[in-house]
N, C-alpha and C positions, 0 to 999 in steps of 0.2 A: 439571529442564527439559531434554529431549533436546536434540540438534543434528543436523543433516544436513547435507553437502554440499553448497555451491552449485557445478553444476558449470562445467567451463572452455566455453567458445563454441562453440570448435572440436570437442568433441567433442558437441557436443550439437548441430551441422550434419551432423555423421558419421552420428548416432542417427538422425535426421530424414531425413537418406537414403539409410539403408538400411528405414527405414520405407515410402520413397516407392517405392522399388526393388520391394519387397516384396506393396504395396500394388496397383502395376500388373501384377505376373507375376499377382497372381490375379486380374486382372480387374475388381478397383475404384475407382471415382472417389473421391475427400477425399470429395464428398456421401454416395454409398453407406456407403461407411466410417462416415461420422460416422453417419449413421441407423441404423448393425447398434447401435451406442454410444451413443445419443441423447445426441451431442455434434454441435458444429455444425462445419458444413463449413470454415470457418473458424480454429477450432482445429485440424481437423486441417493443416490448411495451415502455421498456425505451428509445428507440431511439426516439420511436414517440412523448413521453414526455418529451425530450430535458433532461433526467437525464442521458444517455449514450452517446457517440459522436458516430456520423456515420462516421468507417475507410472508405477512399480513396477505396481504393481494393471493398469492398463491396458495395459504392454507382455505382461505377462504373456494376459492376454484377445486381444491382437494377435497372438501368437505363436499361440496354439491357432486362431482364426481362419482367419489366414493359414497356416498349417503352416509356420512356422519353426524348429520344435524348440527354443522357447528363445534365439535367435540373441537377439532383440531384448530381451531380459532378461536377457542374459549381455553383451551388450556396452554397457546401462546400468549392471549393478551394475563395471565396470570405468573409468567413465570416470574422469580426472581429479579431483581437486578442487584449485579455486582458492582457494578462503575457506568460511567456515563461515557458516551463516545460522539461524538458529533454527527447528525442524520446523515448530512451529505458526504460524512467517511465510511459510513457504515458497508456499503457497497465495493467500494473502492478498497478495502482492508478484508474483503471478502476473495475480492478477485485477485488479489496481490499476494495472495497465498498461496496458489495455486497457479500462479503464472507461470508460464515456462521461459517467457522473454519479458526483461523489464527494460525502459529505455527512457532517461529523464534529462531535464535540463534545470538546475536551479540560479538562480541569480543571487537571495538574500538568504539563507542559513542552506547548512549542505547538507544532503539528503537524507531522511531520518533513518536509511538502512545504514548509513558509515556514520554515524554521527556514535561517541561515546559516552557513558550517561552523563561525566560531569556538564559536556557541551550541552546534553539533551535540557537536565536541568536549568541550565543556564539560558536557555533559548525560550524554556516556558516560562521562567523569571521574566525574561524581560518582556513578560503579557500585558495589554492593559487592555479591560480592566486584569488584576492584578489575580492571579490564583494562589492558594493557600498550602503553605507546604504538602498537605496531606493529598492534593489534587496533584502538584507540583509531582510526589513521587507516586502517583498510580498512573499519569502522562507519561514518565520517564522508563519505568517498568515496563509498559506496557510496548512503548518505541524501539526498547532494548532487545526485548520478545519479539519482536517483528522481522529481528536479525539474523532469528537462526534460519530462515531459505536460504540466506547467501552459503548456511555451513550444513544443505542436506546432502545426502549422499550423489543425489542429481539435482545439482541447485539450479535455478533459471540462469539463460544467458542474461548478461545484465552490461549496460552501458551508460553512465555519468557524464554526462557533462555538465564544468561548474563553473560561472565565473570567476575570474581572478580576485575582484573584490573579497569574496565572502573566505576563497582559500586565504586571505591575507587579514582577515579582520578578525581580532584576537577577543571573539565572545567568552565573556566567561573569566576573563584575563589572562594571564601571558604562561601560567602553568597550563590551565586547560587546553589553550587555543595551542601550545607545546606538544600535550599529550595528545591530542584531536590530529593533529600532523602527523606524529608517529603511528597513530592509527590508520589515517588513510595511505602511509605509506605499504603498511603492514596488508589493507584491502587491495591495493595496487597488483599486488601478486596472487591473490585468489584465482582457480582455475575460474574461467569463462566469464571473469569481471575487468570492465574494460572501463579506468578514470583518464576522463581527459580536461584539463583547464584551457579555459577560452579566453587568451588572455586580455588585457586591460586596451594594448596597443592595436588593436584591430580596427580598421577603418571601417568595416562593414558587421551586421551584427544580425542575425537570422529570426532571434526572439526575442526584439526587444519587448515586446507583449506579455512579456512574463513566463514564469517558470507549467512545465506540465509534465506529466507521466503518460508514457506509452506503456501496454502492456498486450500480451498473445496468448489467450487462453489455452489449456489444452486440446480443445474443440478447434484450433486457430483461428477462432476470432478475437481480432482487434478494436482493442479500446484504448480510450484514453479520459486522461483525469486532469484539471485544472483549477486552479485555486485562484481567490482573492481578498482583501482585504474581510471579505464577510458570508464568504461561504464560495462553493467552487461545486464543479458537477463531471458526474461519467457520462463520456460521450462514446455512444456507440454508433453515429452517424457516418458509414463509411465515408464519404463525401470531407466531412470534417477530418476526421481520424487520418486523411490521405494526407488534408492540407497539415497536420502536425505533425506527421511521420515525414514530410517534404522538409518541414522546417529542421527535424532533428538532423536528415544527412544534410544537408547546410551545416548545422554546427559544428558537425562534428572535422567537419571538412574545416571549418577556421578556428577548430580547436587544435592547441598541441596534441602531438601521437603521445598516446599512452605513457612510450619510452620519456619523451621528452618531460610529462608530467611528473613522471619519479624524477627526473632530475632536479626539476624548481621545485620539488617536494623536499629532495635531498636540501639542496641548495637556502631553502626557509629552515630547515632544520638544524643545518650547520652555522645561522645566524643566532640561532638560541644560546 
């Protein structure tokens, strides 16, 4: 499984404007721009404001464009790195930012947006091969960060569904997996976040295939993300994306309703 660079802020404000520099000596607007690319106006905007990273492929297409000779693809493959992030998340942790709809199914740990650090920790512990605390807390940091959409002023609609297994499997041990309960009970009641557990007794099952993330750009296009034992991919194949959005109202249909989930939430709680 490769790695890539997550880069540093600051140099990814630098990239962003010399992009914008770039952009007006030839005489185009973010709109223009985005429409040579059919990307949206928008993206180019957070590129120029160092909140999106400018991919390789695309600076490169930037450069011949604009006649840079390469400026803008010589001064990404330079910038800094601050930590490592895995290639095939890279994307995927791009668009999940910026999502206005998010929509998941997990089977084996519960989703890193409700997950709490001691869980988070505890879930990168149990790696192998094995990571080093100092990785251990810039995984965990970084997962906890990833939390505040659920807490913006217009956070995306968002919809959970989790196995019963993993809501009952006390990672971390019986404090944490404690604490991890009263947090998703606590998520339970966020506006426009909807937890539903799928429970154990079910004769029928929609994804046995494993766990994946739906998401709705602001542009509303739909994607979706999938994982495995050794790496996973964003699928923008509408064709695909239909077949996992099928699958998710399936689950959610043999999931318990929301209500019912605080209940057995409750109910694990008052076992503690």
């Amino acid at each position: 499984m490769g790695t890539t660079a997550r880069r540093n802020a600051s140099a990814m404000k630098m990239v962003g404007a010399l992009l914008a520099l770039y952009r007006q000596t030839a005489g185009h607007t973010q709109r223009s721009l985005g429409e040579r690319f059919v990307i949206s106006e928008q993206q180019i905007a957070s590129i120029e404001q160092g909140r999106r990273p400018l991919k390789p492929d695309l600076a490169e297409q930037l450069d011949e464009l604009l006649g840079t000779k390469g400026a803008l693809s010589i001064a990404l493959s330079k910038m800094p790195e601050v930590d490592l992030v895995p290639l095939w998340a890279e994307e995927f942790l791009d668009r999940e930012r910026e999502a206005i709809a998010i929509s998941s199914y997990e089977n084996q740990v519960l989703p890193g947006l409700l997950q709490t650090e001691a869980y988070a920790w505890a879930v990168f512990r149990s790696r192998v091969p094995f990571y080093d605390e100092d990785k251990i807390a810039q995984l965990a940091t970084a997962r906890i960060e990833r939390q505040g959409i659920l807490h913006r002023k217009e956070p995306p609609i968002t919809c959970f569904v989790v196995w019963e297994p993993v809501v009952r499997a006390p990672i971390g041990g019986r404090t944490v997996w404690a604490e991890q309960l009263r947090h998703l009970r606590e998520c339970s009641e966020l506006p426009g976040l909807m937890l539903q557990v799928l429970p154990l007794d079910r004769a029928s099952h929609a994804s046995l295939d494993g766990p994946f993330v739906l998401l709705e750009t602001p542009e509303h296009q739909r994607l979706a993300y999938a994982e495995n034992q050794r790496g996973s991919q964003l699928i923008a194949d509408p064709d695909e994306v239909a077949i996992l959005t099928q699958k998710c109202a399936m689950l959610r249909s043999q999931a318990l309703t929301p209500e019912d989930t605080r209940d057995l939430l409750d109910r694990l709680l008052g076992e503690q």
